[in-house]
Structures are given as structure tokens and as C-alpha cells.
C-alpha positions, 0 to 999 in steps of 0.5 A: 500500500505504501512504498518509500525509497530513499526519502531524505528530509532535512532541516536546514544543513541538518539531514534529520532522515536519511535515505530510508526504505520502508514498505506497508502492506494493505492490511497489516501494522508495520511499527517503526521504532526507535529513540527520542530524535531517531527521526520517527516524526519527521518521517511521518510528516515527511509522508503526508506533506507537513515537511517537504522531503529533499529526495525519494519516492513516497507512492500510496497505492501506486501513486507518487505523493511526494510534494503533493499539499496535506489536504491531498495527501488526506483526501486520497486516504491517508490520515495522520494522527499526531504526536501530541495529539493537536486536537482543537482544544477550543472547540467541541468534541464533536467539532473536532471530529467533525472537521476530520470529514472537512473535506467529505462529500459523501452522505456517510459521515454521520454514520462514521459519527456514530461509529466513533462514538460507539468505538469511544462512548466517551466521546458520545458523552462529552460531545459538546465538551471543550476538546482542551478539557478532556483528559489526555486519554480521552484527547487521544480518543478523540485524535484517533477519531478525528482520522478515522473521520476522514475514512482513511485506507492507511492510518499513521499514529505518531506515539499514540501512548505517550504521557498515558497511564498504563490502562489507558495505553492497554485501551489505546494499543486494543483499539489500534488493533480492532480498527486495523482488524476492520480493514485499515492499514496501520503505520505506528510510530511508538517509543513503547516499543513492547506494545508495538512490536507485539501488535505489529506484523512488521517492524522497523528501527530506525536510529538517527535518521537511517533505519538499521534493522527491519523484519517481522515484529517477532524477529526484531523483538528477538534482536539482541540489539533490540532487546539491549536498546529498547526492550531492558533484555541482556547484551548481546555477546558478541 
């Protein structure tokens, strides 16, 4: 579904991703780990056009997205969810999600209103709460609802755990699986590198800017350099 090669983003002088290949297949949940500034939000953004990449190809379903203007990028079936969340924190609840189906035409949004406050019923009970003075779990909630507003074919989460305690993280992480079980295809950015790799089908580690190990999840899991870096385990020999 989504293919990258050699996707180089900078900031300034400063080459923040550096010529990276990654592969999504439809269907699946591909994690791509790594530390804090290994470049796992540039490249997310890189992918649906908040950062302009130097070089590389980017096609989602065959099309090179490359360059094209975020709204775009959205309307062809990718929706991001950002780190941090960035709901309108002076707006509703059901404002925000509904200015995730801004640019829908269709006669469904509605039904895909009702489907979001069934996944997340304390949305349906806040809908009329400003979004800044929910909780952040519930901020999150409404971050995944708002993409899923926009009926999206690949779905990118950029740290959907971050700042949450461990029960709502176990909620999120459960929820993320039931809606790639649905049909949506799932590119996750998580420093909870547990949680991702037991979710995912495939995994990347990318480690300043260049990505420097990938395979299934239970294989990178199993990496010594995985398990010595981000899962606790001990060194490896060698």
C-alpha cells in the first residue's frame, strides 16, 4: 500500500532522515521504532506533506505523493494522527471530529459519527465538551477519531501512548488493533516499543535518521540489539 525509497528530509544543513526504505502492506501494522530524535516524526510528516522531503519516492497505492499539499495527501486516504495529539482544544468534541470529514462529500459521515462514538462512548458523552478539557486519554480518543473521520485506507499514529497511564495505553494499543482488524492499514510510530512490536506484523528501527534493522515484529523483538536498546533484555555477546 505504501512504498518509500530513499526519502531524505532535512532541516536546514541538518539531514534529520536519511535515505530510508520502508514498505506497508494493505492490511497489516508495520511499527517503526526507535529513540527520542531517531527521526520517527519527521518521517511521518515527511509522508503526508507537513515537511517537504529533499529526495525519494513516497507512492500510496501506486501513486507518487511526494510534494503533493496535506489536504491531498488526506483526501486520497491517508490520515495522520499526531504526536501530541493537536486536537482543537477550543472547540467541541464533536467539532473536532467533525472537521476530520472537512473535506467529505459523501452522505456517510454521520454514520462514521456514530461509529466513533460507539468505538469511544466517551466521546458520545462529552460531545459538546471543550476538546482542551478532556483528559489526555480521552484527547487521544478523540485524535484517533478525528482520522478515522476522514475514512482513511492507511492510518499513521505518531506515539499514540505517550504521557498515558498504563490502562489507558492497554485501551489505546486494543483499539489500534480492532480498527486495523476492520480493514485499515496501520503505520505506528511508538517509543513503547513492547506494545508495538507485539501488535505489529512488521517492524522497523530506525536510529538517527537511517533505519538499521527491519523484519517481522517477532524477529526484531528477538534482536539482541533490540532487546539491549529498547526492550531492558541482556547484551548481546558478541
Amino acid at each position: 500500500m505504501l512504498n518509500i525509497k530513499g526519502l531524505s528530509t532535512s532541516y536546514g544543513s541538518i539531514k534529520a532522515i536519511k535515505e530510508i526504505d520502508l514498505d506497508v502492506p494493505q492490511g497489516s501494522i508495520v511499527s517503526l521504532i526507535g529513540a527520542n530524535g531517531a527521526g520517527k516524526t519527521t518521517t511521518m510528516k515527511s509522508l503526508v506533506g507537513l515537511l517537504k522531503p529533499q529526495s525519494g519516492l513516497v507512492k500510496f497505492l501506486d501513486q507518487e505523493i511526494r510534494g503533493l499539499a496535506p489536504h491531498k495527501i488526506v483526501s486520497l486516504g491517508i490520515s495522520l494522527v499526531p504526536e501530541g495529539r493537536n486536537i482543537l482544544s477550543g472547540m467541541t468534541v464533536l467539532e473536532n471530529l467533525e472537521m476530520g470529514a472537512y473535506q467529505r462529500k459523501d452522505p456517510d459521515v454521520q454514520g462514521d459519527l456514530k461509529k466513533v462514538f460507539q468505538r469511544f462512548p466517551i466521546l458520545e458523552e462529552r460531545r459538546q465538551q471543550l476538546g482542551g478539557t478532556l483528559s489526555g486519554g480521552q484527547q487521544q480518543m478523540l485524535a484517533i477519531g478525528r482520522a478515522l473521520m476522514a475514512r482513511p485506507k492507511l492510518l499513521l499514529l505518531d506515539e499514540p501512548s505517550m504521557g498515558l497511564a498504563p490502562l489507558v495505553v492497554s485501551d489505546i494499543f486494543r483499539v489500534i488493533q480492532e480498527i486495523n482488524a476492520e480493514g485499515t492499514t496501520i503505520l505506528l510510530v511508538e517509543q513503547n516499543v513492547r506494545q508495538a512490536l507485539k501488535i505489529a506484523n512488521y517492524a522497523y528501527v530506525l536510529e538517527t535518521g537511517k533505519i538499521v534493522l527491519h523484519g517481522t515484529a517477532e524477529e526484531v523483538a528477538k534482536n539482541p540489539r533490540v532487546m539491549e536498546a529498547y526492550l531492558g533484555g541482556a547484551k548481546s555477546e558478541a
